[in-house]
N, CA, C and O atoms as a DFTB+ gen file, in Angstrom:
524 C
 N C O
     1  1      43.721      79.725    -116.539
     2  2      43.616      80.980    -115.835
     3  2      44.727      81.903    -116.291
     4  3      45.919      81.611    -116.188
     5  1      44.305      82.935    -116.756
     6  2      44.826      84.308    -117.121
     7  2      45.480      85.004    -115.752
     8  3      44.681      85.053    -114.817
     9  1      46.265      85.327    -115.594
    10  2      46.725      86.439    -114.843
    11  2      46.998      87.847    -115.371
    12  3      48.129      88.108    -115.782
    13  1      45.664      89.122    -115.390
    14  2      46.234      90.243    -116.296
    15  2      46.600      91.286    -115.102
    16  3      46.074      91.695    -114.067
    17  1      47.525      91.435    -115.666
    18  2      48.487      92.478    -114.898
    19  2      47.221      93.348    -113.817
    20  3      47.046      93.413    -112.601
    21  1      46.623      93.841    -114.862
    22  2      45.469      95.175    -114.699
    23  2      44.424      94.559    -113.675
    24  3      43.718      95.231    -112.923
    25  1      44.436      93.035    -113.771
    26  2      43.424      93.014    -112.794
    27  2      43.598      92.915    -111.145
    28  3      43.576      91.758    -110.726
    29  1      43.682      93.431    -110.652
    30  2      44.914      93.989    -109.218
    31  2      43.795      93.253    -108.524
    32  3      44.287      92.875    -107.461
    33  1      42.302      92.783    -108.597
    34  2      41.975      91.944    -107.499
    35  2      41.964      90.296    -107.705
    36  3      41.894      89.468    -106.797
    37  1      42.031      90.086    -108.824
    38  2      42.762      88.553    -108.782
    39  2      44.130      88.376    -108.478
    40  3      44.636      87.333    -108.062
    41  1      44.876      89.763    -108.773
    42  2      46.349      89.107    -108.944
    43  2      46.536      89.444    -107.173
    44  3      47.487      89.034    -106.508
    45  1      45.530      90.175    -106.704
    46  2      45.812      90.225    -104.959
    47  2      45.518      88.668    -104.387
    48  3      45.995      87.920    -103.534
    49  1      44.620      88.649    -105.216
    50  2      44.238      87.360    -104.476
    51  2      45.314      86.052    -104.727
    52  3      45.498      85.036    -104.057
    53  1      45.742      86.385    -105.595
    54  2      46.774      84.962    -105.753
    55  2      47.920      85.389    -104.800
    56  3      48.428      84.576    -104.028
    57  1      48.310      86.660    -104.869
    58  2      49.446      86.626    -104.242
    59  2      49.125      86.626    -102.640
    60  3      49.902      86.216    -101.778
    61  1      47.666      87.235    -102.388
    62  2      48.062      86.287    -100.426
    63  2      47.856      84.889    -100.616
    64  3      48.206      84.190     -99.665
    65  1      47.364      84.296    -101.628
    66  2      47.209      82.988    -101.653
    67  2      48.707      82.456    -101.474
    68  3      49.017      81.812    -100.472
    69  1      49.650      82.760    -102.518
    70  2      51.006      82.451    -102.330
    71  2      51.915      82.531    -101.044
    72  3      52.833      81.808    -100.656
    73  1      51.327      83.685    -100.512
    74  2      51.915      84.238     -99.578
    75  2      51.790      83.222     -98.373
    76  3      52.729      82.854     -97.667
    77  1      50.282      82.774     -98.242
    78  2      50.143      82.019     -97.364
    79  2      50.566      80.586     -97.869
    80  3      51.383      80.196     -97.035
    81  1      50.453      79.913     -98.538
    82  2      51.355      78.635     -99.306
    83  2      52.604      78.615     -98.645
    84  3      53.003      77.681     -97.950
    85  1      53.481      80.129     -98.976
    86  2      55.079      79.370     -98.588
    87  2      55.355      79.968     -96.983
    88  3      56.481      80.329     -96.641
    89  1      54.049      80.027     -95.959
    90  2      53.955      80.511     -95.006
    91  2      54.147      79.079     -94.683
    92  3      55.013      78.611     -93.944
    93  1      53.222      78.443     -95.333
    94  2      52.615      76.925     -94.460
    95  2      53.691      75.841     -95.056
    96  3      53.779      74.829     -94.361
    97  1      54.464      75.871     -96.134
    98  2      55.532      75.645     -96.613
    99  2      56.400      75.437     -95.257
   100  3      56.603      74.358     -94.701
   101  1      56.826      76.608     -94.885
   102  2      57.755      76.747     -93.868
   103  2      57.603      76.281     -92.400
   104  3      58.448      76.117     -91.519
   105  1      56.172      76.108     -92.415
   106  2      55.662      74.906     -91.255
   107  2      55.729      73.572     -91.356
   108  3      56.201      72.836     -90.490
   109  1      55.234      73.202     -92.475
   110  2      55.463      71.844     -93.255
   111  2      57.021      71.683     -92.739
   112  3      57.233      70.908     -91.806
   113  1      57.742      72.163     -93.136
   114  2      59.292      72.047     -92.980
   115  2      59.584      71.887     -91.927
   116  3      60.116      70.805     -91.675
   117  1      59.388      72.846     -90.837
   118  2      59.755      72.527     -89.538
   119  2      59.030      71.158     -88.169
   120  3      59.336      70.842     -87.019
   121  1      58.005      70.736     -89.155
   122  2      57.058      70.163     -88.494
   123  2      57.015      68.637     -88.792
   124  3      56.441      67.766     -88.137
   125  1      58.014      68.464     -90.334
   126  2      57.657      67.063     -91.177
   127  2      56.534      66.691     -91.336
   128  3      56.059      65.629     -90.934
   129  1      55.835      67.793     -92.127
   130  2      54.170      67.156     -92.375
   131  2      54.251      67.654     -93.825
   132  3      54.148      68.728     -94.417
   133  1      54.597      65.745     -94.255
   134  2      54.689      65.319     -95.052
   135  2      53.459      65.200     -96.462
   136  3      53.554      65.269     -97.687
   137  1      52.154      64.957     -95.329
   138  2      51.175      65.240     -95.854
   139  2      50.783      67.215     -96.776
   140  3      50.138      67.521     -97.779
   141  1      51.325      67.787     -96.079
   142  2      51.435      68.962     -96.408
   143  2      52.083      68.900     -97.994
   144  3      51.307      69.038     -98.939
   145  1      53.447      68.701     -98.221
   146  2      53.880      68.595     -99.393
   147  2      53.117      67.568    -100.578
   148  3      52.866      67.783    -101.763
   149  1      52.897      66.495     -99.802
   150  2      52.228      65.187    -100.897
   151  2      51.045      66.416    -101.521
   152  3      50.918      66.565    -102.736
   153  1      50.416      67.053    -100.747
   154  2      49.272      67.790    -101.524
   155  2      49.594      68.659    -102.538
   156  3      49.088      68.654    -103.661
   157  1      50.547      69.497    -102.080
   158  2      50.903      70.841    -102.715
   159  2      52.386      70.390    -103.483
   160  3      52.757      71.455    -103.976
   161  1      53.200      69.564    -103.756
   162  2      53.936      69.938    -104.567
   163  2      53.720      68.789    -105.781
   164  3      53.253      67.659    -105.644
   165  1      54.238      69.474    -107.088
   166  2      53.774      68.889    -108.334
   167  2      54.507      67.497    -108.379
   168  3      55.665      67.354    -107.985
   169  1      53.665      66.394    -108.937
   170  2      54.647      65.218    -109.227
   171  2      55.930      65.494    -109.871
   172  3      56.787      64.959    -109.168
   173  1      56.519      66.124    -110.959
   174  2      57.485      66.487    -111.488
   175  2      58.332      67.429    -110.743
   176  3      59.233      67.946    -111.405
   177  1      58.193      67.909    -108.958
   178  2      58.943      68.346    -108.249
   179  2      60.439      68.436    -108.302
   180  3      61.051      67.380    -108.460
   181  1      61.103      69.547    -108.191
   182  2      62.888      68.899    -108.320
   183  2      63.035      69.931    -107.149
   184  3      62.159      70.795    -107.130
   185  1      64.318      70.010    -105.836
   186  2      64.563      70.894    -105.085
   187  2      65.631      70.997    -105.160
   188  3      66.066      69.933    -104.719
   189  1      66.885      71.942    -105.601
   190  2      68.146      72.057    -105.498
   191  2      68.579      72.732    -104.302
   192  3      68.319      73.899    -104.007
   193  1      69.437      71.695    -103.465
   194  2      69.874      72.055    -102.056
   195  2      70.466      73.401    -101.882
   196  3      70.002      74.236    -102.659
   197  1      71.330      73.805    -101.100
   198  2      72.381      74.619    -100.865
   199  2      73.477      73.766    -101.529
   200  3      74.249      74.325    -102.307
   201  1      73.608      72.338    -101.253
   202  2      75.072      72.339    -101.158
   203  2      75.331      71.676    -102.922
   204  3      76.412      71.273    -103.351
   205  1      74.126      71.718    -103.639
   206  2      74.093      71.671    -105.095
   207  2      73.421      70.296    -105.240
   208  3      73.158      70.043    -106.415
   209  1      73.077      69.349    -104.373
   210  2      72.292      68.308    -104.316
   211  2      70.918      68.250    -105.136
   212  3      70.312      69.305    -104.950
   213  1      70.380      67.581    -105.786
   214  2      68.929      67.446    -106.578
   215  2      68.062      66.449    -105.437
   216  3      68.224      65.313    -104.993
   217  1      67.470      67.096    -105.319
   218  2      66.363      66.164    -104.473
   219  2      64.970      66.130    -105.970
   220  3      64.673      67.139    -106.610
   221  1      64.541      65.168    -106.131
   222  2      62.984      64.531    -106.739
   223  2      62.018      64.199    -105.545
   224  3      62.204      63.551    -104.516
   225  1      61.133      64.737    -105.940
   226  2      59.466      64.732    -104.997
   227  2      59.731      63.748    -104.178
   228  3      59.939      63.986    -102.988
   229  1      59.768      62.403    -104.712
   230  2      60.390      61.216    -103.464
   231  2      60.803      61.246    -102.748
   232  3      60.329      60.983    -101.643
   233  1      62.674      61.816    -103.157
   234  2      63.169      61.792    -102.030
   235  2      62.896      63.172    -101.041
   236  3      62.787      63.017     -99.825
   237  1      62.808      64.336    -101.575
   238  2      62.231      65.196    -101.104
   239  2      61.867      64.906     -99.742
   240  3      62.462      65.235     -98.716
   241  1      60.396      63.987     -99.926
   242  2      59.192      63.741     -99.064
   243  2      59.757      62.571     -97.934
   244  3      59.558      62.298     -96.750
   245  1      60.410      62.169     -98.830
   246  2      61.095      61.185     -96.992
   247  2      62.053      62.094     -96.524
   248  3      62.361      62.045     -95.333
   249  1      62.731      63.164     -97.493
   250  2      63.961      63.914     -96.226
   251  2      62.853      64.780     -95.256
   252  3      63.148      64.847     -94.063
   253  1      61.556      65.466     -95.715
   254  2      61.135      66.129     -94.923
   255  2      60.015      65.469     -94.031
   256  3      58.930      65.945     -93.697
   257  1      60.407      64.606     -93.824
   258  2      59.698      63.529     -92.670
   259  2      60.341      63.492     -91.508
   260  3      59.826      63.563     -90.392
   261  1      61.662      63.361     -91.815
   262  2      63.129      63.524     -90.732
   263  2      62.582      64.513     -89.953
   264  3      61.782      65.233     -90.551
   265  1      62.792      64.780     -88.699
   266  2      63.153      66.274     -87.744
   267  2      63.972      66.957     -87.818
   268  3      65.040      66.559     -87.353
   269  1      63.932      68.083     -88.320
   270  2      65.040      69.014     -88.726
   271  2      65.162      69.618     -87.620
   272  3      64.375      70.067     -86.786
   273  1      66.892      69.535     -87.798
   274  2      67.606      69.990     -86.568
   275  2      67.374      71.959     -86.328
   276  3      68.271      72.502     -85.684
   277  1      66.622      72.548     -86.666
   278  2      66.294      73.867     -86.575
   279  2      65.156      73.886     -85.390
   280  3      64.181      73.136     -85.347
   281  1      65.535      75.027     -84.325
   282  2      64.683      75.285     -83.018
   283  2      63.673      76.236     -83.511
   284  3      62.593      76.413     -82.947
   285  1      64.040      76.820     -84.540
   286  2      63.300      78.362     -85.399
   287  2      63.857      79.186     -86.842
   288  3      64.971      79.510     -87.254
   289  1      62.471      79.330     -87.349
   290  2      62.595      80.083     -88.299
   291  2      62.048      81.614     -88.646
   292  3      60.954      81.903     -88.162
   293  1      62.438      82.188     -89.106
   294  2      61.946      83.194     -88.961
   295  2      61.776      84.279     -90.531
   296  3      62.722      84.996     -90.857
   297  1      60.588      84.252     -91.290
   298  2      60.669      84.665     -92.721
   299  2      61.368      86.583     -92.174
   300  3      61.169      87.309     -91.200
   301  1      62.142      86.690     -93.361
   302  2      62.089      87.662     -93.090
   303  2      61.893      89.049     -94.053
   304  3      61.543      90.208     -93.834
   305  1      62.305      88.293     -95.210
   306  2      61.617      88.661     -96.478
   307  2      60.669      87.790     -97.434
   308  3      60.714      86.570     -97.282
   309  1      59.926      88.255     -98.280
   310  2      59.407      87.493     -99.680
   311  2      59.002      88.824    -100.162
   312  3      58.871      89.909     -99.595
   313  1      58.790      88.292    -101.779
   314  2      58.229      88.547    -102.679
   315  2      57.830      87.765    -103.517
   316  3      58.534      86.787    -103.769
   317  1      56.705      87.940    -104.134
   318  2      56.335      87.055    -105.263
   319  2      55.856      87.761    -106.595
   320  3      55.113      88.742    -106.605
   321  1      56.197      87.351    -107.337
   322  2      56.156      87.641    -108.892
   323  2      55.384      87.120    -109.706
   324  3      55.241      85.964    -109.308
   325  1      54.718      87.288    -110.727
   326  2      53.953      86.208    -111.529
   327  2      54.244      86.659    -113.072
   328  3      54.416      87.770    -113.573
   329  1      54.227      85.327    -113.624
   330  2      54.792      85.355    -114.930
   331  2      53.458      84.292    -116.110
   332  3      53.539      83.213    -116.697
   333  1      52.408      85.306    -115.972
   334  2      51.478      84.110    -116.621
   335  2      50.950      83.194    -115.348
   336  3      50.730      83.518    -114.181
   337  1      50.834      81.942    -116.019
   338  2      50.399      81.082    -114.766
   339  2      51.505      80.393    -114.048
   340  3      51.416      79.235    -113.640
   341  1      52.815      81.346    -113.877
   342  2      53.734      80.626    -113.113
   343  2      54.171      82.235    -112.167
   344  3      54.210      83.399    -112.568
   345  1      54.430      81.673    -110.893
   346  2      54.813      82.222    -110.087
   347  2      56.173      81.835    -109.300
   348  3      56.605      80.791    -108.811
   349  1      56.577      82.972    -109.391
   350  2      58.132      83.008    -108.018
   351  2      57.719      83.462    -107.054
   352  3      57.176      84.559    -106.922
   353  1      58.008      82.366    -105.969
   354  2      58.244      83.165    -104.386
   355  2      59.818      82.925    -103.931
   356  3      60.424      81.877    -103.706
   357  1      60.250      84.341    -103.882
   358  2      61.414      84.865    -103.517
   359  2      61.907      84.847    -101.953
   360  3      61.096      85.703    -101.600
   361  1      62.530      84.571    -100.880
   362  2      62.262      84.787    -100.159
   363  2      63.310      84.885     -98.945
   364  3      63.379      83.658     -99.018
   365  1      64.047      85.148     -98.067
   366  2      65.049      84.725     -97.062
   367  2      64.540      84.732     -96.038
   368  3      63.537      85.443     -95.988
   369  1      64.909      84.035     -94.822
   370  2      65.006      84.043     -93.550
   371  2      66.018      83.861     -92.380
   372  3      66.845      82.993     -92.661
   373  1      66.164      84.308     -91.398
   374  2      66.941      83.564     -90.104
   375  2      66.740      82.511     -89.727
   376  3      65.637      82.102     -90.090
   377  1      67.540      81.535     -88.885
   378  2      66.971      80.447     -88.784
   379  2      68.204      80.218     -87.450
   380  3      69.365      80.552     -87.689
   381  1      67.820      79.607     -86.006
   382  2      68.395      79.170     -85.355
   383  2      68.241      77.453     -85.187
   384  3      67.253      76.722     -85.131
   385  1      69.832      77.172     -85.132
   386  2      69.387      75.195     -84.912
   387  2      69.494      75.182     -83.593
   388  3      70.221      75.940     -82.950
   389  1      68.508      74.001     -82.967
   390  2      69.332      73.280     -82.152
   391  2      69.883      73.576     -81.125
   392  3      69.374      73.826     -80.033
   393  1      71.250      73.557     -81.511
   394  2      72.232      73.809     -80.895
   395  2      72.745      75.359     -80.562
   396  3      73.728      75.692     -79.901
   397  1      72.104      75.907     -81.000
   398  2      72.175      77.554     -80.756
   399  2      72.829      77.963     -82.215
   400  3      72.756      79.192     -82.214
   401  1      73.239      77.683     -83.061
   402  2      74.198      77.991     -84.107
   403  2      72.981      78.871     -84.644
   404  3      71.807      78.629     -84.361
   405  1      73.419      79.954     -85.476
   406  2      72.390      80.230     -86.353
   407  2      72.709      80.855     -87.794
   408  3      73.885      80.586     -88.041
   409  1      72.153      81.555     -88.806
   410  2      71.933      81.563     -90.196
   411  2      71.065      82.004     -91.057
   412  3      69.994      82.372     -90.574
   413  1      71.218      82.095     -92.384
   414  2      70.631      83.029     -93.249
   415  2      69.623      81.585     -93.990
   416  3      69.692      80.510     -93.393
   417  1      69.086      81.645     -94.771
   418  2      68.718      81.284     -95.798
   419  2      67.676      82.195     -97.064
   420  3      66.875      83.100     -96.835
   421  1      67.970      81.695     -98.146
   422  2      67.500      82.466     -99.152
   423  2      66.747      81.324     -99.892
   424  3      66.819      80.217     -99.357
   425  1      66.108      81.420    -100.924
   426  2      65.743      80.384    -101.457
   427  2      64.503      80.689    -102.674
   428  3      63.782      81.648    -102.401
   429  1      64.229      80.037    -103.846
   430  2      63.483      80.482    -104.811
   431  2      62.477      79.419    -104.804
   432  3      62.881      78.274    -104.601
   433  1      61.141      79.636    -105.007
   434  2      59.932      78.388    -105.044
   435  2      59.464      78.722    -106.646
   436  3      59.568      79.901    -106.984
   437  1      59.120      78.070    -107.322
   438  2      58.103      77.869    -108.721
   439  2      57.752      77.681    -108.417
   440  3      58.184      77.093    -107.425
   441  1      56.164      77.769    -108.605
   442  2      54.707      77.752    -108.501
   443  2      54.190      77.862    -109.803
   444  3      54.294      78.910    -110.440
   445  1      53.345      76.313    -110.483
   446  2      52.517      76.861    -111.303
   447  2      51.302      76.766    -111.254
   448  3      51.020      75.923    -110.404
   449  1      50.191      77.294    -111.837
   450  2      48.775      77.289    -111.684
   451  2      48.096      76.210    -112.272
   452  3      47.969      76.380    -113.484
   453  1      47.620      75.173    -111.859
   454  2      47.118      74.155    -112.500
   455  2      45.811      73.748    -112.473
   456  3      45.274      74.642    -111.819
   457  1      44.986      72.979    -112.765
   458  2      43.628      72.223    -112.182
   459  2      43.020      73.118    -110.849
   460  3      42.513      72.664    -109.823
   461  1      43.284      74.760    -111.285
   462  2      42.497      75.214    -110.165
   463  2      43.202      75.383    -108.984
   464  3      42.629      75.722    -107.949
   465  1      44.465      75.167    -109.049
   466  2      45.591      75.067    -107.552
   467  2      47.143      75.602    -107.736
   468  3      47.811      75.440    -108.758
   469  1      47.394      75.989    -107.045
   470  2      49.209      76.360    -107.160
   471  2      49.627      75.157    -106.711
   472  3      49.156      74.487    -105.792
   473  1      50.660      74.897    -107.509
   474  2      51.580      73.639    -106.804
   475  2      52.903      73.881    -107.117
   476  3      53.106      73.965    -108.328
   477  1      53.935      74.027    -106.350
   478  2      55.230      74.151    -106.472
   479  2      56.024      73.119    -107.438
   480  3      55.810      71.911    -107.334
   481  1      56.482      73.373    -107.906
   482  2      57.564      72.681    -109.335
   483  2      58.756      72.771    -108.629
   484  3      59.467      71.827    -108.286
   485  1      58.935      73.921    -108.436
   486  2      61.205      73.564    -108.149
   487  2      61.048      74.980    -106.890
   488  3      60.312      75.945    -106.679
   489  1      61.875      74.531    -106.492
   490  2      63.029      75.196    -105.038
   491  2      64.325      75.054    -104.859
   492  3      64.919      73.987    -104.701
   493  1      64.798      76.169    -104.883
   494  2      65.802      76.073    -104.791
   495  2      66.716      77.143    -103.578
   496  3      66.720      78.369    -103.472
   497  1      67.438      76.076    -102.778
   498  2      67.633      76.958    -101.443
   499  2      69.148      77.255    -101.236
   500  3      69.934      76.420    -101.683
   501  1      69.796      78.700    -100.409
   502  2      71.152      78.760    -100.571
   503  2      71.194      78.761     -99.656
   504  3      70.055      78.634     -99.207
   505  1      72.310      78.879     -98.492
   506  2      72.496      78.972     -96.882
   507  2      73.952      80.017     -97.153
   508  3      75.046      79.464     -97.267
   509  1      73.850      81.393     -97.231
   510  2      74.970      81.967     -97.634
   511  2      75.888      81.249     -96.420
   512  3      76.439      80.172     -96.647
   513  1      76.003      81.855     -95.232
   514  2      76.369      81.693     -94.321
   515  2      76.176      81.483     -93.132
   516  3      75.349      82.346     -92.837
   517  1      76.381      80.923     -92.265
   518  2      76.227      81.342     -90.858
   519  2      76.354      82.875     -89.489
   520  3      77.518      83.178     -89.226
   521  1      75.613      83.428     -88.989
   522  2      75.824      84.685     -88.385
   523  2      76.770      84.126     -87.339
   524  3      77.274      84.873     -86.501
């Protein structure tokens, strides 16, 4: 699959497709549905933490099984880009834990187009700071 610039109703269509991907992404996450990722991310998966950690699809998929200590998230930007049959979703949000503490996050997804499907390749997430 071609992505041509010019054709503004496929490339719409991929991008709410994307759009909704790292929507449900971000449910997956808060929810540990694990099954969610086993589908959608590529065997050759890599996720680089905030704190510079490499996670592989494996371990990945058992950390997001855990209950993450976050009460809410909240997107508050994206964009997505396409480069051929690979896509960036760009994106930050707020996020309160728990415990009331709360925070930024930013974070980059690859997406490439494969067998008819987007499947995420790499992520990579920063936590500038805390508010």
């Amino acid at each position: 699959m071609q992505i041509a610039l010019q054709d503004t109703t496929a490339f719409s269509l991929h991008e709410r497709e994307l759009r909704r991907l790292n929507e449900e992404y971000v449910r997956a996450s808060l929810s540990g549905d694990v099954d969610w990722f086993d589908a959608h991310l590529a065997r050759d998966f890599v996720c680089i933490e905030s704190d510079g950690s490499v996670l592989f699809r494996d371990g990945f998929l058992k950390l997001a099984a855990i209950e993450p200590d976050l009460a809410e998230y909240r997107l508050d930007y994206v964009d997505v880009r396409f480069y051929g049959e690979v896509a960036l979703v760009r994106a930050s949000g707020s996020w309160t834990k728990k415990g009331g503490a709360r925070g930024l996050s930013r974070y980059t997804d690859v997406y490439v187009y494969t067998a008819g499907a987007w499947k995420v390749v790499s992520a990579q997430i920063t936590h500038p700071s805390s508010l």
